[in-house]
Kinemage of the C-alpha trace (Angstrom):
@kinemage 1
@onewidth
@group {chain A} dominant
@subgroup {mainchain}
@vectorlist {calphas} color= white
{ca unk a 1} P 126.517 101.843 84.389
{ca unk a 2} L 129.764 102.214 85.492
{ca unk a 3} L 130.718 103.361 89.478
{ca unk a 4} L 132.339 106.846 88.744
{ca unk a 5} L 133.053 109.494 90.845
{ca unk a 6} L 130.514 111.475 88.601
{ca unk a 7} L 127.858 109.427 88.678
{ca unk a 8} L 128.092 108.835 92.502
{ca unk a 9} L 128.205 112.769 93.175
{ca unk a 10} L 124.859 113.074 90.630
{ca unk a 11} L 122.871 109.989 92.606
{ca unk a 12} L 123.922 112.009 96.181
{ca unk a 13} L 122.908 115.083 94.283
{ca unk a 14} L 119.126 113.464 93.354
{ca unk a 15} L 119.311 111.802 96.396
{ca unk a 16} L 119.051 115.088 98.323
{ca unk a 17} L 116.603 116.559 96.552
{ca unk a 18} L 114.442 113.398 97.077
{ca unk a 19} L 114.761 113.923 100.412
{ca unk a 20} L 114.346 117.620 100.943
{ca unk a 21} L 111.451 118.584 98.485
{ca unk a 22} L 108.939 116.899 100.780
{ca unk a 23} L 110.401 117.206 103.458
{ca unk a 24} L 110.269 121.053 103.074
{ca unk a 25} L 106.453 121.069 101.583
{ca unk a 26} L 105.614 118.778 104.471
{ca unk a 27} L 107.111 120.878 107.354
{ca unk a 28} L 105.882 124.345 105.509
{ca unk a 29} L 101.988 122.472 105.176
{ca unk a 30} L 102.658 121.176 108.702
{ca unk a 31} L 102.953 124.829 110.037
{ca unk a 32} L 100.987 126.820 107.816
{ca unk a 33} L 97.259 124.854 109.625
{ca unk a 34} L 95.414 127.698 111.342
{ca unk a 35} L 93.396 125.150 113.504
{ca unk a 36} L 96.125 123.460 115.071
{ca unk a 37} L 99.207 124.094 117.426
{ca unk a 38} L 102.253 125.100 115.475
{ca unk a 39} L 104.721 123.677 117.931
{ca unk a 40} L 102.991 120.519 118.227
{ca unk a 41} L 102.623 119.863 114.013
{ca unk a 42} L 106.219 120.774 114.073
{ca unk a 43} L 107.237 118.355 116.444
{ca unk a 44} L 104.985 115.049 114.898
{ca unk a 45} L 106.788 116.433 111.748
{ca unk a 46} L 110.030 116.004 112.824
{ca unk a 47} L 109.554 112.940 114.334
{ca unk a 48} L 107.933 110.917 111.086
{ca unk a 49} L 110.600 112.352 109.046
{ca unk a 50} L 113.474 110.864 111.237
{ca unk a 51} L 111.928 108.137 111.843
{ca unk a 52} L 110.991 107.450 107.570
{ca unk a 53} L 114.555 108.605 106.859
{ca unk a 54} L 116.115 105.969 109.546
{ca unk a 55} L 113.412 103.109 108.813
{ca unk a 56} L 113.384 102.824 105.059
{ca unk a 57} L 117.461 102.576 104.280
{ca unk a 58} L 117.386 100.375 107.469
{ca unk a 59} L 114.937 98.069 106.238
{ca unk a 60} L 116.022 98.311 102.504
{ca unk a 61} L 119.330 96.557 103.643
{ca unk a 62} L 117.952 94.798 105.927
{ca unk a 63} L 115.809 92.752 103.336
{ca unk a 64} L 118.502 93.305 100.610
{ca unk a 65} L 120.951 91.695 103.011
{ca unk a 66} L 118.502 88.222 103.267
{ca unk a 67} L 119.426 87.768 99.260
{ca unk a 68} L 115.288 87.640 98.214
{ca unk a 69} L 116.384 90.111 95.251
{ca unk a 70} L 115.211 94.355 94.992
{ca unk a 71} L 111.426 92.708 94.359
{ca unk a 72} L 111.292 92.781 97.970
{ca unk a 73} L 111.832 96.676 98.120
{ca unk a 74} L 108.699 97.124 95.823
{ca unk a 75} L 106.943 95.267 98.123
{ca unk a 76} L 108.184 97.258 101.391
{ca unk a 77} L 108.205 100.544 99.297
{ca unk a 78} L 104.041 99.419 99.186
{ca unk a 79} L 103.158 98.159 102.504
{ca unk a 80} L 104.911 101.632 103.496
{ca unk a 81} L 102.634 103.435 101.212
{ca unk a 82} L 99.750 101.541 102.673
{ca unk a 83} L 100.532 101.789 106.068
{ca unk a 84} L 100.814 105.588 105.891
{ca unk a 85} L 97.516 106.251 103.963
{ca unk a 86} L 95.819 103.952 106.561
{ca unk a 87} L 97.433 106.119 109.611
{ca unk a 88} L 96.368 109.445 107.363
{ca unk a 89} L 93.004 108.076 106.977
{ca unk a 90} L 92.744 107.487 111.020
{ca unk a 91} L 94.203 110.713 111.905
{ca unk a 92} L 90.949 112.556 111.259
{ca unk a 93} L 88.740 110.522 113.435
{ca unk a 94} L 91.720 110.557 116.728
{ca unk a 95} L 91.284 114.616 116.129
{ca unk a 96} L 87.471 114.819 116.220
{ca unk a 97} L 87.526 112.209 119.383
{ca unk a 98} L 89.971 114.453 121.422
C-alpha cells in the first residue's frame, strides 16, 4: 500500500476504535460489579489500561528495533494473552483469600 495522507488518517481512525471499544466495555463492566468497591475497580482499571497502552507499543518497537522480523510481535502479542488469562485466572482465588 502506498503511505497517503488517507490511509494514515483511516489506520489512526481504526486505531482509536481499537483502543476505546474495550477500553469503554472494560471500565463500564469494571463499575457495574455490585460486590465490589466502585472506586477501587475503577482505579485497577485505569491502571492496566495505561500500563497495556504504554507496554505493548513500547515493547513492539522495542523487539521490532532488534531486526528479528514482526514474527516476534505474534509471539509477544501471545505471551501477553497468556500472561493476562493466567493473572485473570488467579484473581479469583487472591479475592476469596482476603
Amino acid at each position: 500500500l502506498d503511505k497517503t495522507p488517507a490511509l494514515f488518517a483511516l489506520t489512526a481512525a481504526l486505531g482509536g476504535l481499537a483502543y476505546a471499544v474495550p477500553y469503554t466495555f472494560a471500565l463500564f463492566y469494571g463499575l457495574a460489579t455490585p460486590d465490589a468497591d466502585n472506586a477501587r475497580q475503577g482505579a485497577i482499571h485505569e491502571t492496566l489500561i495505561g500500563v497495556s497502552l504504554g507496554f505493548g507499543p513500547l515493547m513492539a518497537g522495542a523487539l521490532l528495533s532488534l531486526g528479528k522480523g514482526p514474527w516476534v510481535l505474534g509471539v509477544m502479542v501471545l505471551a501477553l494473552g497468556l500472561l493476562s488469562l493466567g493473572v485473570q485466572g488467579l484473581l479469583p482465588s487472591l479475592r476469596r483469600s482476603a
